[in-house]
N, C-alpha and C positions, 0 to 999 in steps of 0.2 A: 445444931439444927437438924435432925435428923429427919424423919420422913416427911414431918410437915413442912420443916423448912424448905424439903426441897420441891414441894407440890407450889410455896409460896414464890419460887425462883423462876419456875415456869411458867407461871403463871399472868396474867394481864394486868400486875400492881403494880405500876411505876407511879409516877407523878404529874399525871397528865392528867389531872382532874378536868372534866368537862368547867369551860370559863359560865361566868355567870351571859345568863340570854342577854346579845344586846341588839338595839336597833338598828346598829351595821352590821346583822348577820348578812349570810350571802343574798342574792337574788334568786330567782329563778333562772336568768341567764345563767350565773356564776354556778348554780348547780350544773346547768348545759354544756359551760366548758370545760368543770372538773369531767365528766361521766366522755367526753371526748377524747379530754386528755390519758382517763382509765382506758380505752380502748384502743390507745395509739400503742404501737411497737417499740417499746423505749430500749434503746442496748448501747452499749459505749465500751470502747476497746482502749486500755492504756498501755503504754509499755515503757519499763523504766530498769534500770540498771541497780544492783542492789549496792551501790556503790560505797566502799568502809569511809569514803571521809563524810560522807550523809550519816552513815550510821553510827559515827564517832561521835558524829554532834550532837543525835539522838541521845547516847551513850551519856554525855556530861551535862545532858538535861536532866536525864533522871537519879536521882537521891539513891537508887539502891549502884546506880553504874560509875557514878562520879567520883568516885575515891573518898569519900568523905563518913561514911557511915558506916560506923564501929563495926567489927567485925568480918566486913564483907572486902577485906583487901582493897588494895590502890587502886584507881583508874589503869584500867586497860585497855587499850583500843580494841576493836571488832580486827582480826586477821581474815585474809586475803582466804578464801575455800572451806568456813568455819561454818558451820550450821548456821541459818538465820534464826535466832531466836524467838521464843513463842511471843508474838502479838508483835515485833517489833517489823513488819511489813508495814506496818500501819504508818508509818512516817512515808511509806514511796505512794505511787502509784495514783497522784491526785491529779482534778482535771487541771488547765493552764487554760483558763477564761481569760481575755481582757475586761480591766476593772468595769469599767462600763458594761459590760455582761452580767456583770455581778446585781443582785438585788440591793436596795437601798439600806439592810440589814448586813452588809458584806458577803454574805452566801451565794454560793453556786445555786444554779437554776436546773442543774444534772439532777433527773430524776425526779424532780421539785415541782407539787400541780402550781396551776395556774392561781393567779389571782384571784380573791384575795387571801389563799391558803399558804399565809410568806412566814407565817412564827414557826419556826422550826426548830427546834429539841431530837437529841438522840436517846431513843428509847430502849437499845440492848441490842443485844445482836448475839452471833451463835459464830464459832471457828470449828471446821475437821480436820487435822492434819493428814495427809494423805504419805507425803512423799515430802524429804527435806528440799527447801528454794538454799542456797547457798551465797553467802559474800561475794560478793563479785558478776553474779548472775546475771545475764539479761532474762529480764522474766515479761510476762502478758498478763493483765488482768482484763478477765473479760465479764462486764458487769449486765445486767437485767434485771427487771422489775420480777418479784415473786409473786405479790401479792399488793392490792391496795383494797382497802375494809371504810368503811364510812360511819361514823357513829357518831348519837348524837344530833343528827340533823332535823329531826321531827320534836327537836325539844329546842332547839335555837342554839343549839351548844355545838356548833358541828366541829368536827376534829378527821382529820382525814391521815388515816396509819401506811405506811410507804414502807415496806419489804426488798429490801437491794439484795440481788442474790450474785455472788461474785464468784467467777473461779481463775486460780494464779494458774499460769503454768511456766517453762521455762519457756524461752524466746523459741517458735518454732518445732512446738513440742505441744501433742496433742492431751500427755499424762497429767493428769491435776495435780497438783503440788497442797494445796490448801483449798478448802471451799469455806464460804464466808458468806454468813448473812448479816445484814444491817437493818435496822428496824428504826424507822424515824415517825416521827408526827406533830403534824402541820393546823395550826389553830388558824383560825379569819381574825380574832382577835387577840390583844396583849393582855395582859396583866394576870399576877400570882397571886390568889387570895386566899389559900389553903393552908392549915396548917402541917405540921410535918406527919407523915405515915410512919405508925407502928412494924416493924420486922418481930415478929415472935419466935421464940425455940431459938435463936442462937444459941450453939453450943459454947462450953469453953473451948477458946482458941488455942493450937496446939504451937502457934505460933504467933506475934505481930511484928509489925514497923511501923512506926511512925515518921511520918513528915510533914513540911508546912508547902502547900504549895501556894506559891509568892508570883506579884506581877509577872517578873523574871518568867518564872517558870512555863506562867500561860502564854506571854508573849515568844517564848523560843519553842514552846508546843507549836503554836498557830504559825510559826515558820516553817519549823519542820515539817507541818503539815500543809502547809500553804491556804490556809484558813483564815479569811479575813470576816467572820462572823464577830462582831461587836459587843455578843453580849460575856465573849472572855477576855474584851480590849478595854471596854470603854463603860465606866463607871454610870456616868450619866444615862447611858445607853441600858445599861440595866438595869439599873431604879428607876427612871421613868417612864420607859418605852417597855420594858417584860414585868414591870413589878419586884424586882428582886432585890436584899439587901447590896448585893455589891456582885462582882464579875464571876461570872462563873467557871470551875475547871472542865476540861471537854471533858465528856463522853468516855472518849475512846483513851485520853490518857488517864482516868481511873481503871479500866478493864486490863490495858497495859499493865499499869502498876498490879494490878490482881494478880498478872501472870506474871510477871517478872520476880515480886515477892514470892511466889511458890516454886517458880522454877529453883529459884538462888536457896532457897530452906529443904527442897528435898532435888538435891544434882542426882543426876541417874535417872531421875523417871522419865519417864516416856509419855507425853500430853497426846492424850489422842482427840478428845476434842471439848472445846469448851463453851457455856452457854452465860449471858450474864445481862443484867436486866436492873435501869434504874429505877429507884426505890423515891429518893429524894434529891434536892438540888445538894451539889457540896461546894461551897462558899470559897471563892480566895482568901488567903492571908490566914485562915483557920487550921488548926492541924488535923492531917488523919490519920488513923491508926489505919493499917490494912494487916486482916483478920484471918487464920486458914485453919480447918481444922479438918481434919482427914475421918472420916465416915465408914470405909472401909474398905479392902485393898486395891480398888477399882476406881473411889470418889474422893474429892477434895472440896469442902464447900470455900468459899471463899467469900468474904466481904468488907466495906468500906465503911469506916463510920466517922464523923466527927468527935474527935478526942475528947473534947468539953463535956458536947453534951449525948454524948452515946447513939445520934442518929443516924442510922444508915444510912448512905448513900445511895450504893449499889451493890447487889448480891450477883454469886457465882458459882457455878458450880464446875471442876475441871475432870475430866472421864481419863484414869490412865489405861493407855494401853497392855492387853494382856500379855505375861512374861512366856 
């Protein structure tokens, strides 16, 4: 995927097609307390321990870590002072809502406009590695809103794009360890009527893996992440309520696996920073191949597809640092 593909990775094609206009679009109030909610101060301070028995469990969730998969040695536990691994932060650092805080959807309301903008989809998001976080670390993440964009709304299709802008640092430590953006968006209404988007210029891959990710997998994702969003629990919840054939895998453990499979194919490099961005939904119980093919001595494209039928999921691209 060379140059196009990479203008296509930055760029605004995920899967978020504008829903078909319907008569429960917003009101005019509900625009009044989104544009309130845009203007409010939103920030959220977490701090959590990067603790190796959390991150071991992480470790035999995932297919490249669990000891099972040819070539790549036995399970290993995470040891005590070992580099945190690229993307694997993303298992700490979540909020602790009582359920009842929770939306009727399972989701956190952190960050999250108001009613009735509650369908929420992870749309990409961007990592810089700064400085290494460490095993055993107490770390900070200190989050804020970047940006919120509105589009759509003059066609009855409104869609509202939400920009989390995160920075890690160690406990008591002003140095940034990692900076992190997250990129979501929030429909007024359900259902998937679309069919799947084309990714052009992929190259041939200089590498893959494939795996099957299984109930299993999503339910011990959504732990580890303390994610109680339905549509990667509850079957029903997803065919009827988003439109979709069946549960879907998160977000953030496809872009994981992005990085995990590149880390483990080329050891020694040095990730300086990574950008990656959904393409299409990828289905439970279906296998994916995760795809990398190196561009040149600085880039890595990376992407997800379903094994069957060749569709992308989600594209990436990862920036090494210079030697």
């Amino acid at each position: 995927m060379a140059a196009a593909a990479s203008a296509e990775i930055g760029a605004n094609t995920n899967f978020f097609d504008p829903p078909s206009p319907s008569p429960s679009s917003p009101t005019a109030l509900d625009v009044e307390a989104l544009d309130r909610w845009i203007s409010a101060d939103k920030r959220l301070t977490l701090h959590d321990t990067i603790r190796p028995e959390h991150l071991a469990d992480l470790y035999i969730t995932l297919p490249t870590r669990d000891g099972t998969a040819a070539g790549l040695g036995p399970f290993a536990p995470p040891q005590e002072g070992a580099s945190l691994s690229y993307g694997h932060h993303l298992a700490f650092f979540h909020p602790r809502n009582p359920e009842k805080a929770l939306r009727s959807d399972g989701t956190d309301t952190d960050f999250c406009p108001p009613e009735p903008f509650v369908r929420r989809m992870w749309a990409g998001g961007r990592m810089e590695w700064k400085r290494p976080l460490r095993v055993g670390d107490q770390a900070t993440a200190r989050a804020s809103i970047g940006a919120v964009s509105k589009k759509g709304f003059e066609k009855g299709t409104p869609m509202v794009f939400v920009t989390q802008k995160i920075e890690y640092s160690k406990r008591d430590s002003d140095e940034v360890c990692l900076e992190e953006e997250r990129s979501h968006v929030y429909l007024a209404v359900a259902g998937n009527k679309r069919g799947a988007k084309e990714v052009k210029d992929l190259p041939v891959p200089d590498f893959t893996f494939e795996y099957l990710p299984t109930p299993t997998t999503l339910f011990r994702f959504s732990a580890l992440t303390f994610n109680g969003h339905y549509i990667h629990l509850d079957k029903d919840y997803a065919q009827k309520s988003e439109g979709y054939p069946e549960r879907l895998v998160h977000g953030p453990l496809t872009a994981l696996m992005l990085l995990d499979v590149a880390a483990l194919h080329l050891p020694g490099s040095t990730f300086k920073a990574f950008e990656y961005r959904a393409v299409n939904p990828i289905v439970v119980n279906r296998a994916v191949k995760i795809c990398g093919a190196q561009t040149d001595k600085e880039t890595l494209l990376v992407w997800a597809e379903e094994t069957s039928s060749r569709v992308v999921g989600m594209t990436g691209k990862v920036t090494f640092s210079k030697a």
